[in-house]
N, C-alpha and C positions, 0 to 999 in steps of 0.2 A: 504494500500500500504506500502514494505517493505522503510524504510527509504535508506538501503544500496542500494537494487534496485536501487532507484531511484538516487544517488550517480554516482552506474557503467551505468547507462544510460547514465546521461547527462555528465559523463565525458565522454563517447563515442565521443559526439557532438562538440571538443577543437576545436579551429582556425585548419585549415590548412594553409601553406603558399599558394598566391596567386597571387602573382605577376607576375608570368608567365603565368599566363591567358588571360590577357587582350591583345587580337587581333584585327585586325579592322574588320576582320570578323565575320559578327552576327549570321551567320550561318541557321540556322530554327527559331531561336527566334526572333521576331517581333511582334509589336506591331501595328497590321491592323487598322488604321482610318482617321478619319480626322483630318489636322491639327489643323481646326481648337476648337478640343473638348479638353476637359480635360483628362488625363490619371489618373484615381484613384486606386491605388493598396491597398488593405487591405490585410497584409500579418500575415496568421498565426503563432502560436508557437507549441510548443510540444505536440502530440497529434493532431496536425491539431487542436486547438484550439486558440484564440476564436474571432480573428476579423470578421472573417467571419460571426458570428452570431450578426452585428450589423446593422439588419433589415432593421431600422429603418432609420440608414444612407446613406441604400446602397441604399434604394427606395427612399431618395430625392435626392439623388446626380446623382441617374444613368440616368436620362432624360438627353438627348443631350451628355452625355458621356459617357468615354470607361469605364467599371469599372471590377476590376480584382480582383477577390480571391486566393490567391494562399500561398505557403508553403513557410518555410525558406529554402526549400532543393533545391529549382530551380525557377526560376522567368519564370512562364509561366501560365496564368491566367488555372485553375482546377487541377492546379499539388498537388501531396501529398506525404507525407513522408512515411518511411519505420516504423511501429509503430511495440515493441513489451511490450506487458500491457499496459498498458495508452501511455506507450510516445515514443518518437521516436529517431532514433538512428545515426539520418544524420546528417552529417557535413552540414556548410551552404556555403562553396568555389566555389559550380556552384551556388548560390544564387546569391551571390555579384558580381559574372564574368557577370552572364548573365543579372541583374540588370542593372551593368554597361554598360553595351551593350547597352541593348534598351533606357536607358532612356537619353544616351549620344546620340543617334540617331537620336531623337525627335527634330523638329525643335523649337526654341527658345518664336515663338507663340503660341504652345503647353503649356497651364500650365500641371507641375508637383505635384501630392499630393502623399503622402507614409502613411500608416496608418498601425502600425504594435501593436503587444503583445506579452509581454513574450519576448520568443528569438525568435519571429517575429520582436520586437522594438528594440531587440540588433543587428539583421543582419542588417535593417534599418543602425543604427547607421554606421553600421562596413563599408557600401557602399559610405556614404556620400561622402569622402574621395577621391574618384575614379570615382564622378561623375564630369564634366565640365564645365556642363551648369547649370542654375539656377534653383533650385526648389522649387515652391511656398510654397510650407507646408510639411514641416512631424509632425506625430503627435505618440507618443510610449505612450503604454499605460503597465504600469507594468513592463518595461522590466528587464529580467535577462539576466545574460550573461553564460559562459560553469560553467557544473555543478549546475545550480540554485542560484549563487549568483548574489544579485543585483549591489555591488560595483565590478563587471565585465565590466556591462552597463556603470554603471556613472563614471566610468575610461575612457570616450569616450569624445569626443568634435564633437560639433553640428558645422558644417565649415559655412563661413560668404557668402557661394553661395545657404544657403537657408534663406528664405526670413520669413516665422512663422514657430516659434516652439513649441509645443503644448505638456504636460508631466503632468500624471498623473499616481499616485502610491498611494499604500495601507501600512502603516506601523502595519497589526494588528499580534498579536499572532500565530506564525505556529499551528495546528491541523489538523482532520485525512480532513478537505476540502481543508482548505487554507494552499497547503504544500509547496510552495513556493513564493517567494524566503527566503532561507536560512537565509540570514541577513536581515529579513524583518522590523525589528527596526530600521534601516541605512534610512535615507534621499534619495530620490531616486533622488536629484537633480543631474543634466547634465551640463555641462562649454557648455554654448551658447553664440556663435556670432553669431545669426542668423540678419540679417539687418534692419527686420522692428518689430518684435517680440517675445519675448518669455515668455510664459506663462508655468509655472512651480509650481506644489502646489500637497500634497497628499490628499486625499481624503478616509475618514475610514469607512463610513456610507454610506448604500446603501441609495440611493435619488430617491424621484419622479421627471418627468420632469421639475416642475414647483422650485427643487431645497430642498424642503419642506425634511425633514428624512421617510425611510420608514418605518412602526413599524410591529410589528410581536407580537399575541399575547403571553404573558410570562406564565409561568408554575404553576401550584397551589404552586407549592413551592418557588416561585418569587415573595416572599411578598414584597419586598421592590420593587417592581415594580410599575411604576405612574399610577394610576388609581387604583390600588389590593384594593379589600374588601373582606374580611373574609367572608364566609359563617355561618350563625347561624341558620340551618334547624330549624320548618318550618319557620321561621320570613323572614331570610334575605337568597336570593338564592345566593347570594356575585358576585363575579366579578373578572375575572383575569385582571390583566395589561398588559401595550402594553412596548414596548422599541423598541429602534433603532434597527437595523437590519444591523450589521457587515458585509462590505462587504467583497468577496476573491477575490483571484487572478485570477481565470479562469471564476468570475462572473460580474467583472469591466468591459469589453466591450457590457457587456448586458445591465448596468446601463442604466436607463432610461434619466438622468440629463445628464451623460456622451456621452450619444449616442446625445442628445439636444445639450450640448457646440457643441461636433464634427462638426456637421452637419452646424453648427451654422456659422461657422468657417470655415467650405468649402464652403459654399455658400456666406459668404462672400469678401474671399483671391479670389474666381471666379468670382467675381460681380467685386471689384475695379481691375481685372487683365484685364476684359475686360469692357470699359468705357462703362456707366450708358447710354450715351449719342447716343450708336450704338442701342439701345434697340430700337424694334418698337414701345413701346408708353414707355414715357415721365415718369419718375416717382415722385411721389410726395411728396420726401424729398431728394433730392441731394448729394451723398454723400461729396461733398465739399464742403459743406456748413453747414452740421448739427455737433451741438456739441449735447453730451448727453442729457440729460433732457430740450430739445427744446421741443415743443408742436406745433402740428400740427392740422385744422381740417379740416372735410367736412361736407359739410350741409347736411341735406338729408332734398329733398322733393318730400315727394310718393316714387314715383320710382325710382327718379332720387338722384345722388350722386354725390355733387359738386366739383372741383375742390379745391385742399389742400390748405392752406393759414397759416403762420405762425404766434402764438398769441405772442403779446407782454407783454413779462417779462425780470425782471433786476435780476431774479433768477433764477438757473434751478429748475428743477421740478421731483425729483424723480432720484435723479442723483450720489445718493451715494451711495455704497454697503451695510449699514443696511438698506436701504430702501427697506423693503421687500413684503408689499402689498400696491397695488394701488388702492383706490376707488374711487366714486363719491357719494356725500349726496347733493341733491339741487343744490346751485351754488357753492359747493366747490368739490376742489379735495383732498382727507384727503390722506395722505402718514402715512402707519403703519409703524414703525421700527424693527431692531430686538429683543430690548429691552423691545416693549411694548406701545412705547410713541407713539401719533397720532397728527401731523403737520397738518395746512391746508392752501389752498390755493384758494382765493377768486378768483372766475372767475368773469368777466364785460363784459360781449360784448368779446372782444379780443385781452382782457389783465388779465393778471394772477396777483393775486396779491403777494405781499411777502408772505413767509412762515409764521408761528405763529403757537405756540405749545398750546393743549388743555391742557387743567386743569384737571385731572386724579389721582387718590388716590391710584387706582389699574392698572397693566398692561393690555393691551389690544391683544391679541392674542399671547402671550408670551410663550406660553406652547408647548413642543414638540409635542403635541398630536392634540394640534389648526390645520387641516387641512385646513381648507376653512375658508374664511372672505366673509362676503356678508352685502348688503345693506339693511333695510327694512323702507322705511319713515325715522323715524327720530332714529333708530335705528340700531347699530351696531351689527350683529349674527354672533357668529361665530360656525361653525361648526367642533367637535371632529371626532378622527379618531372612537370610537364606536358609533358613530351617535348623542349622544346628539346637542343640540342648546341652548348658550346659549347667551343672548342678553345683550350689554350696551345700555342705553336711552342718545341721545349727545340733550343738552339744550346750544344751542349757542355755548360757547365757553369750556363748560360744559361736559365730559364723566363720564355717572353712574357706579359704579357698578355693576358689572355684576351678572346676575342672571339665572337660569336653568328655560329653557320654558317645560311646563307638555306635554310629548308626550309618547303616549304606547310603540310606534316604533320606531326605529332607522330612522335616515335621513342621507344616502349617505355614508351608512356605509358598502357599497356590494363593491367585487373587480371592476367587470363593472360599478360602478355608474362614469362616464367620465365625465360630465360637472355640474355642479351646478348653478342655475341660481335664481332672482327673479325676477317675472310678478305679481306687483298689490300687494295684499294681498297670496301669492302663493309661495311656494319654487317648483323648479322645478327639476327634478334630471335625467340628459341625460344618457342614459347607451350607451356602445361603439357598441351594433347593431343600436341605432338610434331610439331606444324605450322613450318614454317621460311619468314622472311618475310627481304627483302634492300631495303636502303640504298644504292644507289650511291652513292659522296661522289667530288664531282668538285670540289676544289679549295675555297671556302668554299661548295658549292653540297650538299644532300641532298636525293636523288632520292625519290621518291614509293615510298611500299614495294610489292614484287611479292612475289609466293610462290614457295619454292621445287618443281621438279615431285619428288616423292617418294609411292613405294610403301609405304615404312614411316615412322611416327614417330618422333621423334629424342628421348630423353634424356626418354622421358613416363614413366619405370617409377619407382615410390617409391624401389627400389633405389639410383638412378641419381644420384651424388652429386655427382659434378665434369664439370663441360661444357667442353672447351680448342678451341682450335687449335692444329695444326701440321701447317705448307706447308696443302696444299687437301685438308687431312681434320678431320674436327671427330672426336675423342676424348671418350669418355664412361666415367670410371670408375664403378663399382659398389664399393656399401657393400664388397663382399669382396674387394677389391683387384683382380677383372678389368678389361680394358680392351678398347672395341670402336670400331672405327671406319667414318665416314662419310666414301667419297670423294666431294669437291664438284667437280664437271665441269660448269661455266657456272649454270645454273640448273637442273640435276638434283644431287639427292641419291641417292647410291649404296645398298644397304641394308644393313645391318651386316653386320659381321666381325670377331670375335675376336681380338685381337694376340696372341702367342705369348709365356707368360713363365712362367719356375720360378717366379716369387715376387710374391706382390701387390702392388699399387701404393697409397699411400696406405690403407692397410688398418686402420691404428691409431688408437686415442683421440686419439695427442699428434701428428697429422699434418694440422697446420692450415690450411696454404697449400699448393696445387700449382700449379706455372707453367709454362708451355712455354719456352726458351732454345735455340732453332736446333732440332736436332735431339732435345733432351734433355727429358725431363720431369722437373722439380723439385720438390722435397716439403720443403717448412719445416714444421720441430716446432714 
């Protein structure tokens, strides 16, 4: 794409004046529902790209509400821009008229969310201003403003009638993908008075959902790459490296992490806008009551799933931003860092006890590459993004050295490999049709992967948010707090069945960690 092009395009696109738009009359533009749903706009940018393509968002959020795609050129859920090459050549003046229009029309029970990119997040911006009433969330993702500079956008103020504000931006190197914005080295911070939040940070690195970097492998000529070994025909067949995976500007709404906060974040600002308390069942961490790193459990017996109960500690539990994996080894719960170091936390009955750091020589999951952490007895595995495993032995208060388990084949190292689990002496490795593949680990030795024999798929449904074990059943919660289980009988899988409970499990915005502990399922806020 020519740089000039792209230049005489978006200078096409300058503010228009607009002040004489705004009528009481709304004319054909409306917004058909009920009041009592949410109105969610994800508003494209240039090109008709890219919030529209945030799947993932739009299928948890669209249940029970309006949810709208639409252009910076006119606010009307399928509408599109005039494109000529990639981008498009409209002003955004009926944007912001007809924006203001309906969402000034909305009665006040009505929650408001705005979800834009690009100069999707700038027109956003440019409306606030013109709206009346209160709106629970906007969220801009990359925005530029005319012509593709960023410092257009961030020349904007977020007005104190919206209530979260939500900003994410890339500051990496223009090239022939990521061609804007122009001053993409500029801070893409915004002047917020939003009243109850605002959450503002760049983000350079594509991420997986779980938050982890995504790696891409590197080039034979990317020897300085982590992992790279030289080739020495016939001896050594060598080995390319993996590295982070830069992310652009038209590819940040696709983020997997990013599409997670989002969602994260609408289902939340939707939960406390309309009380916990109107819900037909009860749920089982309140949000007026939970501070972060609370701990929650339920018993399970058989079938059934008890009622939630909170454990007694004089500390939280997992409650600070290097706390990056959460496990469970017997009766404790170990919190991995991002550094490497592994805390623990003696459970009793139901009470937690203080934290206390292990005794470790070497880091523990510290490497960009460390994808997955898992439990095995009394060892720590962790699993790389090319599949190896490799294990520390914890001796009480004790962490080994870590060491490479002898395996021919890679373990979880395929794009579908979706959940990772252990059952017994077994790695298990869930792929996203619902297929279930098995690791025998026999001492430093992993077996060659078999499949499990299964009539249905395991944990393939969008719904299906948390994969566990406990004893020889794999547990699968669902966004709405049910729980279903798979009994594991050798190398058959059983076909689901419902557990028995009053009250959902993990069901809430602020229920970040759920672990298995003997018989109990645990929920960290």
């Amino acid at each position: 794409m020519k740089w000039n092009k792209f230049f005489t395009l978006f200078g096409v696109t300058g503010s228009l004046a607009i002040s004489n738009f705004f009528q009481p009359n709304l004319g054909q533009v409306q917004a058909q529902s009920s009041s009592k749903d949410a109105l969610i706009v994800f508003v494209n940018g240039s090109g008709d790209c890219c919030a529209g393509a945030m799947f993932k968002v739009i299928n948890r959020v669209k249940p029970g509400n309006t949810v709208w795609t639409t252009s910076y050129a006119n606010f009307k859920d399928g509408s599109t821009t005039t494109i000529v090459g990639n981008l498009s050549t409209n002003p955004d003046a009926l944007f912001i008229k007809e924006a203001a229009q309906v969402i000034n029309s909305q009665p006040e029970s009505r929650p408001i969310v705005l979800i834009g990119h690009s100069y999707g997040g700038d027109s956003i911006l440019k409306v606030l201003p013109f709206i009346t009433r209160r709106v629970q969330l906007v969220v801009v993702i990359d925005p530029v403003g005319t012509a593709g500079f960023r410092r257009v956008a961030t020349s904007r103020v977020v007005p104190p009638n919206v209530d979260y504000f939500m900003n994410r931006w890339q500051e990496n190197g223009l090239n022939d993908e990521n061609i804007v914005p122009f001053d993409s080295r500029i801070s893409g911070e915004i002047l917020c008075q939003a009243t109850k939040g605002c959450d503002q940070t760049a983000q350079n690195l594509a991420r997986n959902e779980d938050g982890s970097e995504t790696r891409v492998e590197c080039g034979w000529e990317e020897v300085t790459c982590p992992g790279f070994q030289l080739p020495v025909p016939p001896v050594i067949k060598g080995r390319k490296g993996t590295k982070a995976l830069r992310i652009e500007h038209n590819n940040m709404p696709k983020d997997a992490y990013i599409q997670k906060i989002v969602g994260d974040k609408v289902s939340e600002v939707l939960t406390s806008f309309r009380p916990i308390a109107s819900s037909p069942s009860p749920s089982p961490t309140p949000t007026s009551t939970v501070v972060n790193g609370d701990v929650f459990a339920h018993d399970i017996n058989g079938s059934d799933v008890g009622k939630p109960y909170k454990l007694n500690s004089s500390t939280k539990v997992a409650a600070n931003p290097q706390d990056k994996r959460v496990l469970v080894m017997g009766n404790r719960i170990l919190v991995n860092t991002d550094d490497g170091s592994v805390f623990a936390h003696d459970i009793n009955g139901s009470d937690v006890g203080k934290p206390y750091k292990l005794n470790s020589s070497t880091k523990v999951a510290a490497n960009p590459q460390d994808k997955r952490v898992l439990v095995m007895g009394n060892r720590i595995l962790v699993n790389t993004d090319d599949g190896s495993v490799f294990a520390h032995d914890i001796n009480g208060s004790d962490v080994g050295k870590p060491y490479k388990l002898n395996s021919s084949t890679p373990v979880a190292a395929n794009p579908q490999d979706n959940h990772v689990l252990v059952i017994g002496n077994r790695i298990l490795v869930i792929t996203d049709d619902g297929s279930v593949f098995a690791h025998d680990i026999n001492g430093s030795d992993v077996g060659k992967p078999y499949k499990l024999n299964s009539s249905t798929p395991v944990a393939a449904n969008p719904q299906d948010n948390h994969v566990l074990v406990i004893g020889n059943r794999i547990l699968v919660i669902t966004d709405d707090g049910s729980v279903f289980a798979h009994d594991i009988n050798g190398s058959d899988v059983g076909k689901p069945y419902k557990l028995n409970s009053s009250t959902p499990v993990a069901a809430n915005p602020q229920d970040k960690r759920v672990l298995v502990i003997g018989n109990r399922i645990l929920v960290i806020t």
